[in-house]
KEVOKE-681780 format. One line per 4 residues: number of its first residue (from 1); their letters; for each residue x, y, z of N, C-alpha, C, O, CB. Coordinates in pm, 1 decimal. Glycine has a CB too. Layout:
NUM	A	X Y Z X Y Z X Y Z X Y Z X Y Z ~ ...
//
This chain:
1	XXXX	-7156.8 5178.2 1965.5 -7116.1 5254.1 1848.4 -7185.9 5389.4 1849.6 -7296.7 5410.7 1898.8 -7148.2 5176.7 1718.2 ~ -7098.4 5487.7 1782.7 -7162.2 5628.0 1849.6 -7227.3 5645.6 1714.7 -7183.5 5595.7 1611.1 -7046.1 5773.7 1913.8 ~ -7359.4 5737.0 1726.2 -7443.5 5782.1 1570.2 -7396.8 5844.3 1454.4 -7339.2 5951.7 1472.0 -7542.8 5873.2 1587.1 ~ -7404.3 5815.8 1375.5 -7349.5 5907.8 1246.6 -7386.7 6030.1 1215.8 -7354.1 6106.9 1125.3 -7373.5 5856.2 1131.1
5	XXXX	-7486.4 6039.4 1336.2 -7594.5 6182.5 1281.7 -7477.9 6310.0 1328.5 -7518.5 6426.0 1321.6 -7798.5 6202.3 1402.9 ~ -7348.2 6286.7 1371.0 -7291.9 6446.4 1450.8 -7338.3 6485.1 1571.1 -7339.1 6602.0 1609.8 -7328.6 6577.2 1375.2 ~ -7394.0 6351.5 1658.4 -7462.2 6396.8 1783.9 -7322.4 6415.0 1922.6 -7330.7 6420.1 2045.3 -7599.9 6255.4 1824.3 ~ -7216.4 6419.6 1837.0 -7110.5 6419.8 1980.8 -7094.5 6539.4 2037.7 -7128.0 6647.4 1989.0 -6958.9 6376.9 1957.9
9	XXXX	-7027.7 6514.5 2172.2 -7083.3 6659.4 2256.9 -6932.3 6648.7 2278.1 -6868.9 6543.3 2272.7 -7219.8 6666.1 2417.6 ~ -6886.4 6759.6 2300.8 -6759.0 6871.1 2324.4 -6736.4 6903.5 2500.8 -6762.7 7005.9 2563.9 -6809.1 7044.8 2233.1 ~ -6705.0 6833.8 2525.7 -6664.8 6885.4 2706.8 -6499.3 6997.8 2694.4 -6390.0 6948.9 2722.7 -6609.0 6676.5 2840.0 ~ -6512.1 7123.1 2655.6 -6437.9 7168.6 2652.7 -6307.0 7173.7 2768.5 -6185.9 7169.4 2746.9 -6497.2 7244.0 2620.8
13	XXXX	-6376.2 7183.7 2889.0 -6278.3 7140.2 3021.1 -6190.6 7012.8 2974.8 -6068.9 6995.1 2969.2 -6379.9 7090.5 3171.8 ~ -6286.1 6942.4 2947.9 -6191.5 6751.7 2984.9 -6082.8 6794.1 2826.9 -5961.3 6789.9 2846.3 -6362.9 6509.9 2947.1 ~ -6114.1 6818.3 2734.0 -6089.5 6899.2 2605.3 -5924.4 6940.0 2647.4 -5828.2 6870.9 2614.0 -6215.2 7053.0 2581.3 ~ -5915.5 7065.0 2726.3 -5827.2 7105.8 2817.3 -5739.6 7027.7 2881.2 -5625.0 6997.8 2847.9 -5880.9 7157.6 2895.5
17	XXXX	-5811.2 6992.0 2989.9 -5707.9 6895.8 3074.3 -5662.3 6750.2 3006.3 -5584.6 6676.8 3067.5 -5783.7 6856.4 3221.0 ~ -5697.3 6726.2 2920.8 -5647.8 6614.5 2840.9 -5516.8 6703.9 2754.9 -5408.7 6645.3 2760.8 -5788.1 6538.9 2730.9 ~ -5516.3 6789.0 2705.3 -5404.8 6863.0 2629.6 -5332.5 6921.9 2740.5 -5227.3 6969.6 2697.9 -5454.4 6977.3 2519.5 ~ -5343.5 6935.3 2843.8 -5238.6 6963.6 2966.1 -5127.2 6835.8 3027.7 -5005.5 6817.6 3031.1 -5340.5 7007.1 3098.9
21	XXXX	-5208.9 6789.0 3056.4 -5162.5 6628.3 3055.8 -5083.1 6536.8 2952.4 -5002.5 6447.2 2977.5 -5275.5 6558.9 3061.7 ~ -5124.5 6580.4 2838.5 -5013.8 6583.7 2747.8 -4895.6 6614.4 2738.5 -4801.3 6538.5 2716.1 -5031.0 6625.5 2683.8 ~ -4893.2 6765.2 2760.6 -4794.2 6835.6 2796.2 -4720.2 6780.3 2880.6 -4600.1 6756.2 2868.6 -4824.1 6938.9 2833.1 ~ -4814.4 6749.7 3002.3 -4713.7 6713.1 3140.5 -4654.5 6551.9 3136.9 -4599.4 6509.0 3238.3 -4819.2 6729.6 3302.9
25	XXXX	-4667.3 6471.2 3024.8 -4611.4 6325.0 3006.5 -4476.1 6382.3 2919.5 -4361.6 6339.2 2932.9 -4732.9 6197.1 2909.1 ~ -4517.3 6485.1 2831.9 -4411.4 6496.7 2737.1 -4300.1 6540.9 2806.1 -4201.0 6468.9 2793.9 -4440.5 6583.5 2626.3 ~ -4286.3 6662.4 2891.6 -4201.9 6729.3 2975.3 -4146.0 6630.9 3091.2 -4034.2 6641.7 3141.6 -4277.3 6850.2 3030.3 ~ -4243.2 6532.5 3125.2 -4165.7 6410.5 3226.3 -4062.9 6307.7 3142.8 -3965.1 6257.0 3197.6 -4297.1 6298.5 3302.1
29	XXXX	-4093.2 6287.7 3023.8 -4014.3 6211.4 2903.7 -3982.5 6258.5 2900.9 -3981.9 6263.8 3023.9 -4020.8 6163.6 2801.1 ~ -3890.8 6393.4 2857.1 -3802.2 6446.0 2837.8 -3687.0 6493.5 2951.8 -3565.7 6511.6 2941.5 -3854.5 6522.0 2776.0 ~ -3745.9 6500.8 3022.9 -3673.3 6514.1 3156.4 -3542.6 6415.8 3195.8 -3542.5 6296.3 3166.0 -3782.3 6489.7 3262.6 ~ -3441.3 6475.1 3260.1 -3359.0 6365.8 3287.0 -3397.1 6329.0 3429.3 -3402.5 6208.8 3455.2 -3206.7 6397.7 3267.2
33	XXXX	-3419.4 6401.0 3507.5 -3451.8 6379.6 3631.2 -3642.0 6403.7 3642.0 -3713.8 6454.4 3555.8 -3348.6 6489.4 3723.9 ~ -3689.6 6339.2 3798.0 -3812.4 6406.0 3840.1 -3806.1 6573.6 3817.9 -3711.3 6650.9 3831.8 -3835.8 6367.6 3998.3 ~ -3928.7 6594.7 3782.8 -3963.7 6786.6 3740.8 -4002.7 6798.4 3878.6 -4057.3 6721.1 3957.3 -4119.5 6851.6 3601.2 ~ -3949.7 6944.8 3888.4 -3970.0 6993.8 4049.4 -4149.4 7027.9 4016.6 -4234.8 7014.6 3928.9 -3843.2 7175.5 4111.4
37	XXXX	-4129.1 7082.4 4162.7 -4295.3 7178.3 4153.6 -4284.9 7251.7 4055.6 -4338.4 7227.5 3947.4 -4344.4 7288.6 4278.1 ~ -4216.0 7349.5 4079.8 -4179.3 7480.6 3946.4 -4222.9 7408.1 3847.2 -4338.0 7430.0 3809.6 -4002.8 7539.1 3906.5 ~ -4157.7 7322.8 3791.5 -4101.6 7270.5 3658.1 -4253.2 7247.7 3596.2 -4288.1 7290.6 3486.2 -3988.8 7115.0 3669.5 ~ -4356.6 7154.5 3708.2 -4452.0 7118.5 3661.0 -4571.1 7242.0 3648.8 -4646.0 7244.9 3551.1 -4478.3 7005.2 3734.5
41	XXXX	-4579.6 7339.5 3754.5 -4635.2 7457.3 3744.4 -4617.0 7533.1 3630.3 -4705.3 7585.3 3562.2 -4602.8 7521.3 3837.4 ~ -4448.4 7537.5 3606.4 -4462.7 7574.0 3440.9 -4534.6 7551.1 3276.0 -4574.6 7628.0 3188.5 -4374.9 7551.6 3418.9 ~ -4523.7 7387.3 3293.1 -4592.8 7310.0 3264.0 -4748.0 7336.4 3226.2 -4798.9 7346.2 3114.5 -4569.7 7240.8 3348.4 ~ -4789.5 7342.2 3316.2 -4965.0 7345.3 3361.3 -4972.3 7478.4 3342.3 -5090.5 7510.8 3353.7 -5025.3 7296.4 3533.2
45	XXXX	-4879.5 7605.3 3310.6 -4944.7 7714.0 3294.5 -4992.2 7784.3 3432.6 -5061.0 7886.4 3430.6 -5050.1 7680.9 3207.3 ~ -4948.2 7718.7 3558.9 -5010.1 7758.3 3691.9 -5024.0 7945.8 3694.2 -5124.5 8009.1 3726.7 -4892.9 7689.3 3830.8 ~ -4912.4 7993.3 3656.7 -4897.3 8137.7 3705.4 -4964.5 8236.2 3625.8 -5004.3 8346.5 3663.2 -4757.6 8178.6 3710.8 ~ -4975.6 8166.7 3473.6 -5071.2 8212.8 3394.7 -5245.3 8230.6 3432.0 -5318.7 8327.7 3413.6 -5049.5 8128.6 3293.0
49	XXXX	-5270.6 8113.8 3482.8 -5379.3 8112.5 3531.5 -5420.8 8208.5 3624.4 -5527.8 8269.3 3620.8 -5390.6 8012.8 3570.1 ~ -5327.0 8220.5 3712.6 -5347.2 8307.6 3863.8 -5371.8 8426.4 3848.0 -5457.4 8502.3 3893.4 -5232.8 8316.4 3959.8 ~ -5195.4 8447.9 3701.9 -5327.4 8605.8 3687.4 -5428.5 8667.5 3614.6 -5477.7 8780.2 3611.5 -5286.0 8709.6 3673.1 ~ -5453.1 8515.7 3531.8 -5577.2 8573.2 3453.8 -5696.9 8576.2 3575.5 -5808.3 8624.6 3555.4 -5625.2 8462.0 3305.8
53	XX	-5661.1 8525.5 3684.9 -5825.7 8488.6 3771.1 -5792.1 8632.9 3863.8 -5898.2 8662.2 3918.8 -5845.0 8283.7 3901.2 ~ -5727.4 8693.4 3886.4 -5712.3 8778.7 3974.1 -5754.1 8931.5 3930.4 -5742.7 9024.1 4010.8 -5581.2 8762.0 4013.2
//
């Protein structure tokens, strides 16, 4: 059982990839077919990423 004192810790990453993954069950449910690469890159935000890192 976790403490009442507010001692929980925030992993902002896992935070993230848990709300991505979300995304990417919802977009496979909805799908009529398998999502291509694209489809899932869209998904995940891939191209967004690339050019924020560049």
């Amino acid at each position: 059982m976790a403490p009442v004192g507010g001692t929980a810790v925030q992993d902002h990453v896992a935070l993230a990839e848990i709300e991505l993954c979300g995304e990417l069950i919802i977009a496979a449910s909805a799908a009529r077919e398998r999502l291509s690469l694209e489809s899932i890159d869209k998904v995940l935000r891939v191209a967004e990423e690339r050019s924020r890192t560049q």
